[in-house]
C-alpha positions as CSV (number, residue, x, y, z in Angstrom):
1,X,146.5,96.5,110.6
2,X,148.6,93.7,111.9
3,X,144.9,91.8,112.6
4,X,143.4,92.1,109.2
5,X,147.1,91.6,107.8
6,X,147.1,88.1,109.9
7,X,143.1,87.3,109.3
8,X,143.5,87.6,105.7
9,X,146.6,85.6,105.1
10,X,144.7,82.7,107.9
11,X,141.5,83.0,105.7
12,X,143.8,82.4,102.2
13,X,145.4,79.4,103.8
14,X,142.7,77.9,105.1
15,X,141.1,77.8,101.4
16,X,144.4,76.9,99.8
17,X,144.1,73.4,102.4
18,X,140.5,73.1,101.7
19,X,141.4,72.5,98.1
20,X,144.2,70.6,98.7
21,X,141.6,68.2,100.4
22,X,139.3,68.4,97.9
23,X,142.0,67.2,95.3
24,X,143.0,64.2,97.4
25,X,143.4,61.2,95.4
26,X,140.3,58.7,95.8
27,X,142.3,56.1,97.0
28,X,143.6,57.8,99.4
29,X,143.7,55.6,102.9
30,X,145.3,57.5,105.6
31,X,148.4,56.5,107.8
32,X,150.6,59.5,106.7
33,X,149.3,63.0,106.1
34,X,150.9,64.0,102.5
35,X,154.2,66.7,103.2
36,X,152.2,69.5,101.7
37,X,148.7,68.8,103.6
38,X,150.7,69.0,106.7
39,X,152.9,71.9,105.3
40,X,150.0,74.1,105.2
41,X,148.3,73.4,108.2
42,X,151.1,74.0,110.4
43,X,151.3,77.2,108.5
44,X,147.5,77.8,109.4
45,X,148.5,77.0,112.7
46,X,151.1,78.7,113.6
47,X,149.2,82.3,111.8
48,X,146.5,81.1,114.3
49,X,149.0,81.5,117.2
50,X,150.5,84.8,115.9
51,X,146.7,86.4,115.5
52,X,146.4,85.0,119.4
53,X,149.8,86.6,120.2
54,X,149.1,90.0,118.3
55,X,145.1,90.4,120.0
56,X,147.0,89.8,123.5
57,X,149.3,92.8,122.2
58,X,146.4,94.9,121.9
59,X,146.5,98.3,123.7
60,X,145.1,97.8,127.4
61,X,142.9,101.2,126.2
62,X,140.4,99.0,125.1
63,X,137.6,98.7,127.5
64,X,137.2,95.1,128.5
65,X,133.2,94.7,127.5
66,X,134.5,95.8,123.4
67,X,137.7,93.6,123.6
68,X,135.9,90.4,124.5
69,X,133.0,91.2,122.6
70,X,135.4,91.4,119.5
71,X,137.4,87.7,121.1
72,X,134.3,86.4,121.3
73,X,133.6,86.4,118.1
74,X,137.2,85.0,116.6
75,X,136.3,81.5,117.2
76,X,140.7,80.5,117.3
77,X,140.4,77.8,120.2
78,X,137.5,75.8,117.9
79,X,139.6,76.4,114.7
80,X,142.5,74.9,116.3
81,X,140.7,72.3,117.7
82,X,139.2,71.4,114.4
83,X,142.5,71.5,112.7
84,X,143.6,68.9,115.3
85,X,140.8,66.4,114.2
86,X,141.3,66.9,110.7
87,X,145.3,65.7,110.9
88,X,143.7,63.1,113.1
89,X,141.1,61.7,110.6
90,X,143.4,62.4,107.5
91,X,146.0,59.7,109.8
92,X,143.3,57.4,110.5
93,X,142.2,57.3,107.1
94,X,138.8,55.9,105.6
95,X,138.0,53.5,108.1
């Protein structure tokens, strides 16, 4: 419950920055990622730990081969990664 809870709340910020990007202002050069750009994706950040924190929870029942098949397939580490390069572009700005 705690999963879906946590996927679904991940998957509303992520839109919620993605239009926040989209409604960037044209001119917009970089240097200082505006408060609420970085506002939500800490927020997506830190669900992305607590998703990470809640599979390790998961009861040890599980047999190994169906718990990694099911990590396998929640890409976190790329999503974090990619939310990395994004602050790191929206500070570099249009070069």
């Amino acid at each position: 419950q705690d999963l879906l809870r946590l996927g679904t709340k991940m998957m509303e910020q992520q839109n919620a920055l993605l239009a926040a990007l989209d409604n960037l202002p044209k001119d917009f050069q970089g240097g200082q990622v505006p408060p609420d750009l970085q506002r939500m994706m800490d927020q997506l950040n830190a669900l992305m730990q607590e998703l990470m924190n809640a599979v390790a929870q998961l009861p040890t029942t599980l047999s190994d081969e169906f718990l990694n098949r099911q990590l396998n397939s929640l890409p976190l580490a790329d999503m974090q990664r990619q939310l990395q390069q994004l602050q790191e572009k929206l500070l570099a700005g249009r070069q």
